[in-house]
C-alpha positions in Angstrom: -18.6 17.9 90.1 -14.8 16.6 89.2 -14.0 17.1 85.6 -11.4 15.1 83.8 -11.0 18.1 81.0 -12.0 21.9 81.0 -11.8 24.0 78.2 -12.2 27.7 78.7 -12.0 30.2 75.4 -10.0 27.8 73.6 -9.5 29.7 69.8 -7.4 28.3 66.9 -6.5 30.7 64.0 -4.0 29.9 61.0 -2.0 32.0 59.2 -2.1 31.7 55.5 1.6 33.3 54.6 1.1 33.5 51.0 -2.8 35.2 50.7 -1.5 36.9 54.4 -5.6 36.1 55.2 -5.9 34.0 58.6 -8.5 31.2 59.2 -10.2 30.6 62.1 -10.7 27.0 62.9 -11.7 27.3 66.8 -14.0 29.7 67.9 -13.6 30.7 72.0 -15.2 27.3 73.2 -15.4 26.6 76.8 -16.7 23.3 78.2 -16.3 20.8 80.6 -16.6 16.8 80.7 -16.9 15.6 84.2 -15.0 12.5 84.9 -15.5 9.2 84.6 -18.1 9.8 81.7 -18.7 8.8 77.9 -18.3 12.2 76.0 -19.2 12.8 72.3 -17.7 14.8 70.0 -19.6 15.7 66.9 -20.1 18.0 63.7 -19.6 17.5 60.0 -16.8 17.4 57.9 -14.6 20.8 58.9 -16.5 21.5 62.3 -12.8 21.3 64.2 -13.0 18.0 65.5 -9.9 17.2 64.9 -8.2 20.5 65.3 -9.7 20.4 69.1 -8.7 16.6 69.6 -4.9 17.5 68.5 -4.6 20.6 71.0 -6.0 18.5 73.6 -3.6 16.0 72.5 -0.4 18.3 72.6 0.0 17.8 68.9 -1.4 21.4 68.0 -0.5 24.8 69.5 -3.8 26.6 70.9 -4.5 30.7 69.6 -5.4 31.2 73.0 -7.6 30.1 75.7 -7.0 27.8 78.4 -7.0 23.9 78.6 -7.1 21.8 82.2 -6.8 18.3 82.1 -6.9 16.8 85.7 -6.6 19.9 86.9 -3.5 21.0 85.5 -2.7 23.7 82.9 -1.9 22.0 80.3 0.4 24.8 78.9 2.3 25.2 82.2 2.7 21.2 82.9 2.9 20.2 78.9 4.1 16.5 79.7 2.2 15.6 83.4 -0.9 17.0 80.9 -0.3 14.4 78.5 0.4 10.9 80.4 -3.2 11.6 81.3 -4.1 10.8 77.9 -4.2 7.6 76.1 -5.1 8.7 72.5 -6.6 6.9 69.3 -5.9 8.1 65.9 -8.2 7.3 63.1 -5.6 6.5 61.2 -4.5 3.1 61.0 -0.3 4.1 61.6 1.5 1.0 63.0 5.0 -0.3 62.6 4.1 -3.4 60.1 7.1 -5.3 61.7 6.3 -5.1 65.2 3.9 -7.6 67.2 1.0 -6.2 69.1 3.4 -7.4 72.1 5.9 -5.7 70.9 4.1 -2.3 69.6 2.8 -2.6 73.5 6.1 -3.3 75.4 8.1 0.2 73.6 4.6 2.2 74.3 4.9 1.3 77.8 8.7 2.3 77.7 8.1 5.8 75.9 6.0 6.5 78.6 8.9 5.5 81.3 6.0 2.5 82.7 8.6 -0.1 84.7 8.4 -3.6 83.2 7.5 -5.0 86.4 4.2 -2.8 86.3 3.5 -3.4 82.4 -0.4 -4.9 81.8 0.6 -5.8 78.5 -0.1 -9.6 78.4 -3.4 -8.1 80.2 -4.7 -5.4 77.8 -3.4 -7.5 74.8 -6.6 -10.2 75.7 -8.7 -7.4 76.6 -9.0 -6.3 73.1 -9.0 -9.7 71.5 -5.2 -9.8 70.5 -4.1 -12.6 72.7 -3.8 -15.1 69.6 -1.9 -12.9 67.5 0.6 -11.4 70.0 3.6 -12.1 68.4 1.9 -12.0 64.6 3.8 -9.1 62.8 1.3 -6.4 62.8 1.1 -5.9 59.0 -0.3 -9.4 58.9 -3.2 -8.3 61.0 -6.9 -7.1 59.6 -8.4 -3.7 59.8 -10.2 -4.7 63.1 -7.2 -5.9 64.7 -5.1 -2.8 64.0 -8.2 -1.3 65.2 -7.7 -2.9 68.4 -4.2 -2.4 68.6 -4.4 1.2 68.8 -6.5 1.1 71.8 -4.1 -1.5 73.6 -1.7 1.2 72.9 -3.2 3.8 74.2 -3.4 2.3 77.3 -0.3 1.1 78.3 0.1 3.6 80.8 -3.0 3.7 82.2 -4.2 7.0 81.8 -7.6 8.8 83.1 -8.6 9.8 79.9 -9.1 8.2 76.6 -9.1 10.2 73.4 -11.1 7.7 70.5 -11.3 9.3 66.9 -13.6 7.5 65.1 -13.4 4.2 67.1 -15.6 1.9 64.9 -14.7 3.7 61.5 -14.8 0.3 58.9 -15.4 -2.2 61.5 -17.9 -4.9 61.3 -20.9 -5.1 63.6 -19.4 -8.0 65.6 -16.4 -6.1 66.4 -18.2 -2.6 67.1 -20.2 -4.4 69.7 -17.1 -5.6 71.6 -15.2 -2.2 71.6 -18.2 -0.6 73.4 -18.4 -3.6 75.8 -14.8 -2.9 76.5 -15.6 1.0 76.6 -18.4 0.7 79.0 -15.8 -1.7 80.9 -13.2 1.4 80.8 -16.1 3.6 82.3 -17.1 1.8 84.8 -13.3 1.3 86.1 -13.5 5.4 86.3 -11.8 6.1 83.1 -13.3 9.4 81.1 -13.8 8.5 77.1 -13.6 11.7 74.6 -15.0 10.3 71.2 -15.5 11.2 67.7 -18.2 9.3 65.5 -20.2 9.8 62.3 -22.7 7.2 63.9 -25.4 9.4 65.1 -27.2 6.1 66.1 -24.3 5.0 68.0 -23.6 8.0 69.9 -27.0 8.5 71.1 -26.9 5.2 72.8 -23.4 5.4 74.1 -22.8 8.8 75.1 -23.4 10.6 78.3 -22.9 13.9 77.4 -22.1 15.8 73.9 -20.4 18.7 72.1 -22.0 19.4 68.4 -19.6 22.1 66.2 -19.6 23.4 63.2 -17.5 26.0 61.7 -15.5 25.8 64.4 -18.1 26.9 67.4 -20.0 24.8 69.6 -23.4 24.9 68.9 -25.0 22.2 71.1 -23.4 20.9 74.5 -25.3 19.3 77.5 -26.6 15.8 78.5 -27.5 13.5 75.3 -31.1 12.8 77.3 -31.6 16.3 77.7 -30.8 17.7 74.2 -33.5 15.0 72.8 -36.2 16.0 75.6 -35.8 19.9 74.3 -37.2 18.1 70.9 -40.4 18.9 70.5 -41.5 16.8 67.8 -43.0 13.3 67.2 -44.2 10.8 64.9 -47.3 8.9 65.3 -47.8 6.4 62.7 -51.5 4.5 62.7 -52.1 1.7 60.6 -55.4 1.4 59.0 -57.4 -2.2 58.7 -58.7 0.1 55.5 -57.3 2.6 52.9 -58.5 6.4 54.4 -61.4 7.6 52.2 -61.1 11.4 53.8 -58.8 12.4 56.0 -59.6 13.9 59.1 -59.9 17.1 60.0 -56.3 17.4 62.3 -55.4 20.5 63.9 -53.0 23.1 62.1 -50.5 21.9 64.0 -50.3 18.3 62.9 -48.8 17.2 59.4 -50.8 14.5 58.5 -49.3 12.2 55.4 -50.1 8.8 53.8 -47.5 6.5 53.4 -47.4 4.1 50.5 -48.3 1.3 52.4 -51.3 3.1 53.3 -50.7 3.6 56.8 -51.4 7.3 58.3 -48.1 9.5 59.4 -48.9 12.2 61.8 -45.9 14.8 62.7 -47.0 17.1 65.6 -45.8 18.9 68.5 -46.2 17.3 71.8 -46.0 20.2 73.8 -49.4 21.3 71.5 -51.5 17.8 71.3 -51.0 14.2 73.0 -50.9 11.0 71.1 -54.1 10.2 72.8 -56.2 13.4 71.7 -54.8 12.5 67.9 -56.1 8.7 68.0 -59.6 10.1 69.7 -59.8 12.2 66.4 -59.2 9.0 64.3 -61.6 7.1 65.8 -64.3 9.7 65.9 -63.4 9.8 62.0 -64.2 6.2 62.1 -61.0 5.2 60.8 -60.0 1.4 61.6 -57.0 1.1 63.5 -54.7 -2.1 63.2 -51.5 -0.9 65.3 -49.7 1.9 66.6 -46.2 2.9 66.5 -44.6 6.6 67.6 -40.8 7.3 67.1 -39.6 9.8 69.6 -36.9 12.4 68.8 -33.7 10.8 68.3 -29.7 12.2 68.3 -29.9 12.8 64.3 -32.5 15.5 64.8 -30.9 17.7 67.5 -28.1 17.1 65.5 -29.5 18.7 62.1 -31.1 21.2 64.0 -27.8 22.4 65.8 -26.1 22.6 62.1 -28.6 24.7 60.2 -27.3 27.7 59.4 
């Protein structure tokens, strides 16, 4: 398999001058995100997210370990290592007196893209910016800034994009058309490395992903394949009349009424099947009125990964 990055025993530690007491904020974490793939980066507040997203970037000096992006070293070949990367802050830091065309045309420069092979008029109506191209960029709302930052990033076309809490205080409407334009990116080869809080969101968008906390990975592999290691589910049965007794369940299965009256059933599906659990109902002569499960989802692998 081709992988856009490697990571291999990359540690961070800081030294606190005054107490002379260091901090370790990376713990010797080694994965690999194959290319053209959507790759999510999660954990709670103080996990390392953002210390790992600034080595990657360059903008942090690793303790040790080693980094390949594209298959270079990153610390032998520091800046062919970086034009592979098209990074997003979270921040919202833009010159408020430059246009988007602008902010686009002295990207493209810094990174020593010719003007005659400049996309700018191109990724400017890719995001949505085309109408407000020569607006000063202080005039623009949060979603446009947004969107700005991404056109940035990819002025010089790079393999990789870096996205730090992409749809952080967007609206719905606009969060729907930054993944259209991620999926887009992916499909045209390009790897996406993402942070997000949206457990939901990742779940659905994400190939692959890395949980940490405390500054170790605790969770890494295929989003479809963490959920299906879940062995829980929810069975919820509701009644055409309130339960009078309830049935005798196996130890394994939780069973709980819900104040609607409906009958919530948490069990193992490795132990009992759905079916076996609604032959007990019926043989209980309970009157059923419709079925719903919900299956494991991202926000349970994700609490299980951070319990200490």
């Amino acid at each position: 398999m081709n992988y856009a990055l490697e990571l291999t025993g990359v540690s961070k530690v800081y030294n606190n001058h005054i107490n002379k007491k260091k901090k370790r904020a990376l713990h010797s974490l080694s994965l690999s995100i194959p290319s053209g793939s959507i790759f999510g980066l999660l954990g709670p507040n103080g996990a390392g997210k953002s210390t790992l997203i600034n080595i990657i970037a360059g903008l942090t000096n690793k303790s040790s370990g080693i980094i390949s992006i594209c298959g270079y070293d990153q610390q032998l070949y520091p800046e062919k290592s970086r034009t592979f990367l098209g990074v997003v802050p979270q921040e919202l830091n833009l010159d408020p007196f430059l246009s988007p065309r602008e902010a686009l045309e002295i990207q493209a420069g810094l990174f020593g893209v010719r003007k005659r092979e400049r996309e700018t008029t191109k990724i400017l109506e890719k995001v949505g910016l085309s109408d407000v191209k020569n607006a000063y960029a202080r005039s623009l709302s949060g979603g446009m800034r947004r969107r700005l930052l991404i056109a940035k990033a990819l002025v010089h076309d790079p393999p990789i994009l870096i996205l730090d809490e992409p749809t952080a205080g967007v609206d719905i409407e606009l969060r729907e058309m930054l993944w259209n334009y991620i999926f887009e990116l992916r499909s045209s080869g390009k790897t996406i490395i993402l942070t997000t809080h949206y457990l939901e969101e990742a779940q659905k968008m994400c190939d692959r992903i890395a949980i940490l906390n405390k500054g170790s990975l605790v969770e890494f592999g295929k989003t479809k394949t963490l959920l299906h290691r879940l062995k829980n589910k929810i069975l919820i049965i509701h009644l055409n009349k309130k339960i009078v007794q309830m049935p005798n369940f196996p130890t394994t299965v939780i069973p709980k009424i819900k104040s609607d009256g409906s009958l919530e059933l948490s069990f193992d599906r490795t132990v009992i099947s759905t079916e076996k659990l609604i032959d007990i109902c019926r043989d209980n002569h309970l009157s059923i009125k419709d079925i719903t499960t919900c299956e494991p989802v991202l926000e349970d692998v994700f609490k299980l990964a951070i319990k200490d």
